[in-house]
C-alpha positions in Angstrom: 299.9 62.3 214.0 301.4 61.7 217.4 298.6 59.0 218.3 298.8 57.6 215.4 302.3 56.9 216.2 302.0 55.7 219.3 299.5 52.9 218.1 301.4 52.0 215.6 304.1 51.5 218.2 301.7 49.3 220.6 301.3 47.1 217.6 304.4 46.6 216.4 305.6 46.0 220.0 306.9 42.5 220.7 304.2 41.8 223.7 301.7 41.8 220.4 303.1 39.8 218.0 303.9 36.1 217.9 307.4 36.4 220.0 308.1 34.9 223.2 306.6 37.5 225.1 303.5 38.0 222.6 303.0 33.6 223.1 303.0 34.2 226.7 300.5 36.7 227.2 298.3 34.7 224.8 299.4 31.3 226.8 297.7 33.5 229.9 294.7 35.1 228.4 293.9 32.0 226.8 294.6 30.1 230.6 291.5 32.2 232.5 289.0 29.6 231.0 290.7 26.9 232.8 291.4 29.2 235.8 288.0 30.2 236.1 287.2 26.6 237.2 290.3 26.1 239.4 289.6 29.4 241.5 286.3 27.9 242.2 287.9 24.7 243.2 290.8 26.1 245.5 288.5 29.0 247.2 290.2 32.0 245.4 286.8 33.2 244.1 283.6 32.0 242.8 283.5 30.4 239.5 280.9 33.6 238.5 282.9 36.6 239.6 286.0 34.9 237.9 283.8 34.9 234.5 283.0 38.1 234.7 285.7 39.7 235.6 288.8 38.0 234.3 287.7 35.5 231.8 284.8 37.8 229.9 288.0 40.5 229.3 290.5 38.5 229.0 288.9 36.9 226.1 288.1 40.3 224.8 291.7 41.4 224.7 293.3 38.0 223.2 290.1 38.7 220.6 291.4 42.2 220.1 295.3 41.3 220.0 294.2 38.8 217.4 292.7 41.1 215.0 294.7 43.9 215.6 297.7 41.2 214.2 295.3 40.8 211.5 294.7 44.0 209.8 298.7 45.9 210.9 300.8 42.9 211.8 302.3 40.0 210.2 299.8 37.6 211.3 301.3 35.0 212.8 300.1 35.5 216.1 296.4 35.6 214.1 297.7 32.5 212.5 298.6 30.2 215.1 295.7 32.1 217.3 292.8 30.2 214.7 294.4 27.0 213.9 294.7 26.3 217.6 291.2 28.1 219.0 289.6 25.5 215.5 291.8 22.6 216.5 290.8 22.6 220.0 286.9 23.0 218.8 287.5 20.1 216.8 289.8 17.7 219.3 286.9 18.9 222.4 283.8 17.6 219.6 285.9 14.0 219.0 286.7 13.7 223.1 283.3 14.0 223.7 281.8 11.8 220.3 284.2 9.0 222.1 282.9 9.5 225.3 278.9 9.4 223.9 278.4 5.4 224.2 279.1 5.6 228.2 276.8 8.8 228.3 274.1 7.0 226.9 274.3 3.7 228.7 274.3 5.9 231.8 271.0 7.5 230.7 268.8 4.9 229.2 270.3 2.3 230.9 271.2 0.0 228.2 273.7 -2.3 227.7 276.3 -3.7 230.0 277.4 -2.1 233.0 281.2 -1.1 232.2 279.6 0.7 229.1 277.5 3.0 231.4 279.5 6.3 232.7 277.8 10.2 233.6 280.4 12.1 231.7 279.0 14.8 231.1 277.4 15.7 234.7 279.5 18.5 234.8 278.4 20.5 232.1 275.3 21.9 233.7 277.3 22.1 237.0 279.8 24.4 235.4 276.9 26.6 233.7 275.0 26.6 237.5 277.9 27.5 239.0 278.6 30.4 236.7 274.9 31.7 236.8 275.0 31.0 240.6 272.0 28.9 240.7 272.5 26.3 243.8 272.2 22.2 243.1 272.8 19.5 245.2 275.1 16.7 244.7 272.5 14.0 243.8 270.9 16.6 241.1 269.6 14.7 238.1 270.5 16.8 234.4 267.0 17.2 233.8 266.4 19.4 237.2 269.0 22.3 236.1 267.4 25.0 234.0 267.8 25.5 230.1 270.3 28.4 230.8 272.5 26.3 232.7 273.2 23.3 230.5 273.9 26.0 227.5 276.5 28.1 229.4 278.0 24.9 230.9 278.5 23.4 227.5 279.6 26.6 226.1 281.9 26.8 229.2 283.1 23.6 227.9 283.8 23.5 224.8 285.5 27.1 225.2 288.0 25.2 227.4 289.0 23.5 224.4 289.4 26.7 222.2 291.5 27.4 224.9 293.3 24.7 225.2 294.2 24.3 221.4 295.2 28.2 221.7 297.4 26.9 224.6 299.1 24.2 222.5 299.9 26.6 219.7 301.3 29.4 222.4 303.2 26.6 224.2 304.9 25.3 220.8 305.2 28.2 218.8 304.9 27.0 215.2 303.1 23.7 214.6 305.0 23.0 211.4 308.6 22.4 213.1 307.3 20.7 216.3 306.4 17.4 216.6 302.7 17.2 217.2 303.1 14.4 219.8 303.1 17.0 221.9 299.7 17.7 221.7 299.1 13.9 223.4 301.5 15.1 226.1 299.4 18.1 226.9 296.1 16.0 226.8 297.7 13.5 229.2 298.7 16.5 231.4 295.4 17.7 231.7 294.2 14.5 232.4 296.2 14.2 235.1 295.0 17.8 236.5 291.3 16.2 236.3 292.6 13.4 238.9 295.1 15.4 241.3 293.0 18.6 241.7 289.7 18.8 243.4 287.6 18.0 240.2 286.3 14.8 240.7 285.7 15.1 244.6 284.1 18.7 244.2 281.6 17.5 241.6 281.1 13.8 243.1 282.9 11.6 240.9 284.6 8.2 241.9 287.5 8.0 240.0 287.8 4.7 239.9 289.3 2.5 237.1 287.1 2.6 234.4 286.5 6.2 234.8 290.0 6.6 234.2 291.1 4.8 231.8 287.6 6.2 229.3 289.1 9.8 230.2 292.6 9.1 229.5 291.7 7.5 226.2 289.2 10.6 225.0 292.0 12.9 226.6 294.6 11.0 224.3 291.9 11.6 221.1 291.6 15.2 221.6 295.7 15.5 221.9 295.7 13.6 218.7 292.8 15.3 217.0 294.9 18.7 217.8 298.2 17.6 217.1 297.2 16.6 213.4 294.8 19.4 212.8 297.4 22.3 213.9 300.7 20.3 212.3 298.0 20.0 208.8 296.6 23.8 209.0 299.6 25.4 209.7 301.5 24.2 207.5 298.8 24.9 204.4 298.4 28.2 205.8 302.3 29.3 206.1 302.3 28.7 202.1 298.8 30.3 201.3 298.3 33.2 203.4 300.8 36.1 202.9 301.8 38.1 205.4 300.6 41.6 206.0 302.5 44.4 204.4 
């Protein structure tokens, strides 16, 4: 009876429910995907031992917070958890559908020369980097193994889970704040992208162009989650009751 007690406790405490306190350890947990690249970049620790052993839990306890919300809380925090970790799936698929045209100039070569930019170079880099396999700057895509280019883009598009989760901790309920401020937090990240090590570490010019075809797709995923979370939530305070 005593245990029982205490768990009930635990999850009615504020730290796990969608309060201040309960936003801001989601805002962190959700933050280790990003962080996982960024201790790479600033020599904290490899990219690898950071996924194993902050991300990989991390993500295990926001997963368990989530459903424990779910099936003895009120279910906000489960609420705002899904609308943003779907809205970020959805605003990373339309940033990289924009950016698709310049990916496959660069790769067949077509068409004129502005129209033709490796974007997505990265992705196997971030899946080699977490599997520890070595690469060279001047590695072409095809020369990283099968394993690599399917963590990296999982690596990637879990960054925009992430992401979206962020927005939603950040705001707190997507139906009273404007959802312009998902374009600010695009633009934000953006400018991480240019003013941390990113493009020298993985060989990028960032040179005009570049810049303004990441801004824009930046500026489409802030839209793409602003709208989706301001839409969801809203449909989902009025048809989803809360937990008894």
């Amino acid at each position: 009876m005593a245990i029982m007690e205490r768990q009930n406790s635990i999850i009615r405490s504020n730290l796990f429910r969608w309060t201040p306190a309960g936003r801001a350890l989601v805002f962190v947990l959700s933050a280790a995907s990003i962080w996982c690249l960024l201790a790479e970049f600033y020599g904290l620790c490899s990219m690898r031992t950071f996924t194993y052993a902050i991300l990989l839990p991390a993500t295990a306890l926001l997963v368990l917070i989530t459903a424990m919300d779910y099936f003895r809380g009120d279910r906000r925090l489960f609420r705002a958890v899904m609308v943003g970790a779907v809205g970020g799936l959805l605003a990373a698929i339309a940033y990289d559908l924009f950016r698709l045209p310049w990916v496959l100039g660069a790769v067949d070569h077509v068409g004129p020369n502005w129209l033709r930019l490796p974007l997505f170079k990265v992705f196997p880099r971030f899946g080699a980097m977490i599997l520890a396999e070595p690469f060279t700057a001047d590695q072409t895509d095809s020369q990283f193994t099968l394993a690599a280019h399917v963590v990296g883009w999982a690596y990637h598009f879990s960054n925009g889970i992430t992401f979206g989760v962020m927005y939603m901790a950040m705001v707190g309920d997507a139906t009273r704040r404007s959802w312009l401020w998902a374009i600010a937090l695009a633009v934000g990240l953006e400018l991480g992208m240019l003013f941390t090590p990113y493009t020298r570490f993985f060989g990028i010019v960032p040179a005009a162009l570049f810049v303004a075809v990441t801004l824009t797709a930046h500026m489409i995923f802030g839209v793409t989650l602003g709208l989706y979370s301001r839409a969801t939530a809203r449909r989902w305070a009025t048809a989803m009751p809360a937990a008894a």
